[in-house]
N, C-alpha and C positions, 0 to 999 in steps of 0.2 A: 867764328872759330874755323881753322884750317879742316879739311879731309886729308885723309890718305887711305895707303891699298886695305885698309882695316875697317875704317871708319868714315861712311857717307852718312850727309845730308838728305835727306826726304821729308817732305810734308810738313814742315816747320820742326821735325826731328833731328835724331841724329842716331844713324843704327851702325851694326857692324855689315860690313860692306858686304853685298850678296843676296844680305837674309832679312829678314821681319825682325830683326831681336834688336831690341834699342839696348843704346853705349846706360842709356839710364840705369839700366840691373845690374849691369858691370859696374857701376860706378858707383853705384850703394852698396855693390856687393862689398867690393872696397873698402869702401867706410865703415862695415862691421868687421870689417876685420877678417874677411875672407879670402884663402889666396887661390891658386888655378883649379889645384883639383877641391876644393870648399865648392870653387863656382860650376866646375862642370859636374859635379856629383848634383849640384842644386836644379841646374837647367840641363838637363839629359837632352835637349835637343842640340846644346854644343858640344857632345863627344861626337869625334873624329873632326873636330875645328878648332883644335888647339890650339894651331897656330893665328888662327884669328883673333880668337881672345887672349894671347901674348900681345899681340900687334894693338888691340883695344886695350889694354892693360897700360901699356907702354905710353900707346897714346894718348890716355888721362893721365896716368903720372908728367908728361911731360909737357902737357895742357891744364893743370889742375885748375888754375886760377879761372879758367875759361868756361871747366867744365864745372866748377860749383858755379859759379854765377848763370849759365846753361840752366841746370840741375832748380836754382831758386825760382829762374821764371818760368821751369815747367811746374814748379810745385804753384805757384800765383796761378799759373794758368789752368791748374788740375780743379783747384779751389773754386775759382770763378764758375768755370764750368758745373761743379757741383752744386756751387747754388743757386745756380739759373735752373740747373737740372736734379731735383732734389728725388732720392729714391722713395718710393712707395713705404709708408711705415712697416707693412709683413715685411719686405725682406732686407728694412734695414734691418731690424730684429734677428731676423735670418742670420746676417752677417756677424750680427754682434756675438750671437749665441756662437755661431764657427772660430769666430776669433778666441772666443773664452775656453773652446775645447780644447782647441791646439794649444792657447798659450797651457793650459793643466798637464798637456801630454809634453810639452817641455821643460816642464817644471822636474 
């Protein structure tokens, strides 16, 4: 997949250019249906980077094909990882419990 002034390659990733924050959050954010101010209300560490995440925007709308198929083998490769590296039963429990609050508190 191409880069530009938006969107660099690192680490077998792909972030928005400058910063730690991968095109991946952008890219789901998307997918649920979230538009600039959804995403930067969400990720408060992209306000006053607006113009970066137009430029990330633009550049998965105009990459889509690229970046689902991207998106599917970080998801294979999230997987794998996970179950070579399986968490501790306490804090899967942990998580599942956290999951189940917030999903209550959006309900």
């Amino acid at each position: 997949m191409p880069v530009n002034e938006f969107v660099e390659s690192r680490n077998g990733g792909y972030y928005l250019a400058g910063i730690r924050f991968t095109l991946d959050s952008i890219a789901y954010s998307l997918k649920r249906g979230e538009n600039l101010d959804q995403i930067l209300e969400n990720f408060p560490a992209l306000v006053g980077r607006e113009e970066l995440v137009k430029g990330a925007i633009a550049f998965i709308q105009h990459h889509q094909m690229e970046v689902d198929a991207y998106l599917e083998r970080q998801a294979e490769r999230y997987e794998e990882l996970r179950r070579q590296n399986p968490l501790p039963p306490e804090l899967a429990e942990r998580f599942r419990r956290y999951r189940e609050q917030k999903d209550l508190k959006a309900a």
